[in-house]
C-alpha positions in Angstrom: 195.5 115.4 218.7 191.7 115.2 217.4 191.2 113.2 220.6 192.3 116.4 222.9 190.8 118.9 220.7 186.9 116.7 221.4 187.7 116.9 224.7 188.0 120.4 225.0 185.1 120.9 223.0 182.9 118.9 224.9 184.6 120.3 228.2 183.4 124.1 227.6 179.8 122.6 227.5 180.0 121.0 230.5 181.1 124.3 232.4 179.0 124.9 235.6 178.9 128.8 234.6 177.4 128.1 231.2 174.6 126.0 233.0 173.9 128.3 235.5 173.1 131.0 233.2 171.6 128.7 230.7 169.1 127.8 234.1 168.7 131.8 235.3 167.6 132.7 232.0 165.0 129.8 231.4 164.0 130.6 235.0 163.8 134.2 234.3 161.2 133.5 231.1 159.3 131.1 233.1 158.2 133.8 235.8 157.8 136.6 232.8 155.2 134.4 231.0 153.4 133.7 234.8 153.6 137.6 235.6 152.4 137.9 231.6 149.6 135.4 232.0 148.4 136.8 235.2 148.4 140.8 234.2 146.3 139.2 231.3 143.8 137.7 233.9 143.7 140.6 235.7 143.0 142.4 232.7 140.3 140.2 231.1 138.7 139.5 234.9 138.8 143.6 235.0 136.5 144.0 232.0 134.0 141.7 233.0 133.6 143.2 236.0 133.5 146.7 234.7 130.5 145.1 232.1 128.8 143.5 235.2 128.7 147.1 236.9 127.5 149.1 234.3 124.4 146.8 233.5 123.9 146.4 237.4 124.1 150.5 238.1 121.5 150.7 234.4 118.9 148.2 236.2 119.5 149.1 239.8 120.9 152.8 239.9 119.4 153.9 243.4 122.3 151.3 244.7 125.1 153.8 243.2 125.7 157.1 244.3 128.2 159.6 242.3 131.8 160.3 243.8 131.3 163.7 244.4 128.0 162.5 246.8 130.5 160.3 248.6 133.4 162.9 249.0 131.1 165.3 251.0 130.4 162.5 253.1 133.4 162.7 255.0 131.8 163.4 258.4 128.8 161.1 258.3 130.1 158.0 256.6 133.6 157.7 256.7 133.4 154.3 255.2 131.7 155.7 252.0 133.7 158.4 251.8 137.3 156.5 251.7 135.1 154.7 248.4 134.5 158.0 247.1 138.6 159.0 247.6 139.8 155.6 246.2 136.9 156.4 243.2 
């Protein structure tokens, strides 16, 4: 009787339903901690860049113009004024 109870034991481990949500879930952690990891990058690689554009606009602010300047440029520069709508 031991001998039949082991061998149920062992056989509700070895069910393919168990290891398939066993799999989904580790699957399902491992592409959380990528999004995770990249929305941290993004992040971090954001910052910098918003450092690099406030020193480059304090040495060099004749190559900045404001958002409103580019908003009423809708008929002469169409390209700077989509910048001055995504701004």
């Amino acid at each position: 009787m031991l001998h039949n109870s082991k061998k149920i034991g062992n056989n509700l481990f070895d069910n393919s339903e168990y290891k398939n949500n066993n799999n989904e879930i580790n699957e399902e952690k491992i592409k959380n901690t990528r999004i995770n990891e990249t929305l941290e990058d993004m992040c971090i690689y954001g910052n910098i860049m918003k450092k690099e554009i406030l020193e480059e606009k304090e040495k060099n602010p004749e190559k900045f113009i404001e958002i409103e300047e580019a908003l009423k440029l809708e008929e002469k520069d169409q390209d700077l004024f989509a910048l001055g709508l995504l701004a």
